[in-house]
C-alpha positions in Angstrom: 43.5 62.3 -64.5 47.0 60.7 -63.5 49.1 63.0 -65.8 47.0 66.2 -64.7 47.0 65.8 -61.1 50.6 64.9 -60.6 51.2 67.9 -62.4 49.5 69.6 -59.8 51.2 67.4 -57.1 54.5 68.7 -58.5 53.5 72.3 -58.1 51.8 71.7 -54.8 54.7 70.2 -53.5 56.9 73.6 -53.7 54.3 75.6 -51.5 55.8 79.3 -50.8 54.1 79.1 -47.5 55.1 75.8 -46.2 58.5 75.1 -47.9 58.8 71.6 -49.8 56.3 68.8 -48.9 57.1 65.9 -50.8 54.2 63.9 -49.9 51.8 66.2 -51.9 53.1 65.0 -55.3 52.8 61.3 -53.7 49.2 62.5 -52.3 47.7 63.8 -55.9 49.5 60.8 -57.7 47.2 58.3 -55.9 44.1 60.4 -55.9 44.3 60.5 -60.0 45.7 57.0 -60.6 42.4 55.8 -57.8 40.1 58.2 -60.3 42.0 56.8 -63.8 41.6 53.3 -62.6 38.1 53.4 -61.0 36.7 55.1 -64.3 38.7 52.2 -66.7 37.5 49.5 -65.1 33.7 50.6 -64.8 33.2 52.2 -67.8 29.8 52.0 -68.2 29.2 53.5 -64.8 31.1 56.8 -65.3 28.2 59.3 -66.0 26.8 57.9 -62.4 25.8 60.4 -59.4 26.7 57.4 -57.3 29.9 56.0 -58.9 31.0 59.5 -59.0 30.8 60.4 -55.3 31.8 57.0 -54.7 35.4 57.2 -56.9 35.7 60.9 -55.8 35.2 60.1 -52.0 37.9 56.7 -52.3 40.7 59.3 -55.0 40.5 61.8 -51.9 40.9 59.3 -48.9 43.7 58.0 -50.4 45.7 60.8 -49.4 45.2 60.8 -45.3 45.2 56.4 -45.7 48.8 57.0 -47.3 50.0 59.2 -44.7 48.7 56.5 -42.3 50.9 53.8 -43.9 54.0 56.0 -44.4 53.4 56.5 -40.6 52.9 53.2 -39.7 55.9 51.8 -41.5 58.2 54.5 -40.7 57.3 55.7 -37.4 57.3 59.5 -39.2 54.9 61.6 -37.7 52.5 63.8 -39.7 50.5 66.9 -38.5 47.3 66.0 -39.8 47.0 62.4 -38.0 48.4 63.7 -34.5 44.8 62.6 -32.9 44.4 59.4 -35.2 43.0 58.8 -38.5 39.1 58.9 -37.8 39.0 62.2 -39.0 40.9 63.1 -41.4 39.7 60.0 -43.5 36.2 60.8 -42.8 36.5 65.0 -44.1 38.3 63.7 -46.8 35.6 61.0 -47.4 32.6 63.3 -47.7 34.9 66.2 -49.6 35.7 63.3 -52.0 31.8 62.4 -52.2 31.0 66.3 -52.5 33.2 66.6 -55.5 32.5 63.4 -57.2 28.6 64.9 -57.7 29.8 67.9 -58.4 32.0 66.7 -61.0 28.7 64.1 -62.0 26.8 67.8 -62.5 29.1 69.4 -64.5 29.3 66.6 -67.0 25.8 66.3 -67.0 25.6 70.3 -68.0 28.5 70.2 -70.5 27.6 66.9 -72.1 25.6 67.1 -75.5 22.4 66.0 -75.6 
């Protein structure tokens, strides 16, 4: 999951619309090394509804809690936490949840009986 979604953080980061944004290839780095190492350390939990949810909703709030950080260290200001954290980490909490089951049903479907 590492090697695919910085892949995708690279390509994200180059974004036509919005110019370069460096912290999405930081962003998608985290959100498949959190995915990588939640899935190697609990292997016997990974065709799990709940472990699912649960690694897709932490991969996903990594992203606004590393902003936070960058933030908090560097006094840099980011768009998406001008009126705090709250929410940001909590959409990106149940998005996370939402694709972790949705990823749990899809391997359930594909996976050979």
């Amino acid at each position: 999951a590492t090697i695919m979604a910085s892949g995708a953080g690279v390509m994200a980061s180059f974004s036509a619309t919005h110019g370069i944004d460096y912290m999405a290839a930081l962003s998608y780095l985290l959100c498949g090394a959190t995915v990588d190492f939640a899935c190697r350390a609990a292997p016997r939990w990974r065709m799990n509804a709940i472990f699912l949810g649960a690694v897709g909703a932490a991969a996903n709030a990594t992203k606004p809690l590393a902003l936070w950080l960058i933030a908090s260290a560097t006094g840099f200001s980011f768009e998406s936490l001008e009126h705090g954290l709250a929410y940001p980490l909590a959409s990106h909490l149940a998005f996370g949840l939402g694709a972790g089951i949705t990823a749990w049903g899809l391997l359930a479907l594909t996976r050979k009986r």
